[in-house]
C-alpha positions in Angstrom: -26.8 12.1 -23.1 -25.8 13.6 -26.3 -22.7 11.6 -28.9 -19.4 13.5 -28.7 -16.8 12.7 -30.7 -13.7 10.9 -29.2 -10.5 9.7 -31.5 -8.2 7.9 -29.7 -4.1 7.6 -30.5 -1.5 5.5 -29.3 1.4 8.7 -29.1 4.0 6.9 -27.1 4.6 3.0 -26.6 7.7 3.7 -24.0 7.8 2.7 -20.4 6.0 5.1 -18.1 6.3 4.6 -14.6 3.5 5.7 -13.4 -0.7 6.5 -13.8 -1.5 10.3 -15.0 -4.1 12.1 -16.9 -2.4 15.2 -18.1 -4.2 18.5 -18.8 -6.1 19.1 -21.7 -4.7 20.9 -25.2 -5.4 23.6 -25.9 -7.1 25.1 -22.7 -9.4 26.9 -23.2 -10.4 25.4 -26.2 -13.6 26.4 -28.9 -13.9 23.5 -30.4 -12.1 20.5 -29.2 -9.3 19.8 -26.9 -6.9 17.1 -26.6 -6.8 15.1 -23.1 -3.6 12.5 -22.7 -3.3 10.2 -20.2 -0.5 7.9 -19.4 -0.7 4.5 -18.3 2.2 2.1 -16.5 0.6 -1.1 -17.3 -2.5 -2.5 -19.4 -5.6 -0.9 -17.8 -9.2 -0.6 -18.2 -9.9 3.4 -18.0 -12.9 5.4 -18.0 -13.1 8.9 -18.5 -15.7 11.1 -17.8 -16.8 14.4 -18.5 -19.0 16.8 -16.1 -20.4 20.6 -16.4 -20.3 22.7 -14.1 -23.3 21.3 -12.1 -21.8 18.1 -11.8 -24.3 16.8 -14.4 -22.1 13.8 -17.2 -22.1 14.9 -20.2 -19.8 12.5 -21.8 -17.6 9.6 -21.3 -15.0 6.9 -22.7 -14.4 4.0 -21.9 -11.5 1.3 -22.6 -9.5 -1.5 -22.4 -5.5 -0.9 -23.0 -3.9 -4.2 -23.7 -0.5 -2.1 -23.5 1.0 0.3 -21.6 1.7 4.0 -23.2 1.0 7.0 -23.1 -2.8 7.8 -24.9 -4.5 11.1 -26.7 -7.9 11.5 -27.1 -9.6 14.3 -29.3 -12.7 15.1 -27.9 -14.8 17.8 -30.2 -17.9 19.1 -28.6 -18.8 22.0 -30.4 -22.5 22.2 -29.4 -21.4 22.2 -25.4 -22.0 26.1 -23.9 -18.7 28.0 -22.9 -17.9 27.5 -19.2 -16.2 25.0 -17.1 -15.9 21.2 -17.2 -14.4 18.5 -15.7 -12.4 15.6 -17.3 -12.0 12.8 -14.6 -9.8 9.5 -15.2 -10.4 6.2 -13.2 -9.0 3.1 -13.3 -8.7 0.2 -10.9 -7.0 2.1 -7.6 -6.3 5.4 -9.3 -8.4 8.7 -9.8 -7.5 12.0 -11.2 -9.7 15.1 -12.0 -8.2 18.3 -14.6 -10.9 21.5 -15.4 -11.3 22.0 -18.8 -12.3 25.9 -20.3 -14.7 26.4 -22.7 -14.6 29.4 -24.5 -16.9 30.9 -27.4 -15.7 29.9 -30.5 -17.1 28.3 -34.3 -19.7 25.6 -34.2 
């Protein structure tokens, strides 16, 4: 499995009430994409990426002593345009967004 780049930000330290990965920014995206996520309590999250054939090509992992809300810059410019998935688990929750690759610089 190839390194991608992931930069993580703390965007929001308020209250949120509840678990939620929130599609990706821009999408489609050339060269990298945003993903947020939101989280109502400290939490250990993993997020994974997928192709199309349900092959990983990429994940993150970590430990969030607070709650917030989260944005990670994920800049894959050597992936193929097409469809991918971003999935977000943590203990007792599990969402899935599509992400759209599109032909762009490298």
């Amino acid at each position: 499995m190839e390194q991608h780049l992931w930069s993580l930000t703390n965007t929001e330290n308020l209250t949120t009430l509840e678990y939620k990965l929130h599609q990706n920014s821009p999408n489609p995206f050339s060269r990298s994409t945003i993903i947020k996520y939101q989280l109502p309590e400290p939490a250990n999250i993993i997020l994974r990426i997928y192709n199309s054939q349900g092959l990983l090509i990429d994940s993150f992992e970590k430990e969030h002593p607070t709650s917030g809300t989260f944005a990670l810059e994920w800049d894959d410019r050597s992936l193929a345009a097409g469809v991918y998935i971003v999935t977000m688990e943590t203990e007792g929750f599990f969402e899935v967004k599509k992400l759209l690759k599109i032909e762009g610089e490298k």
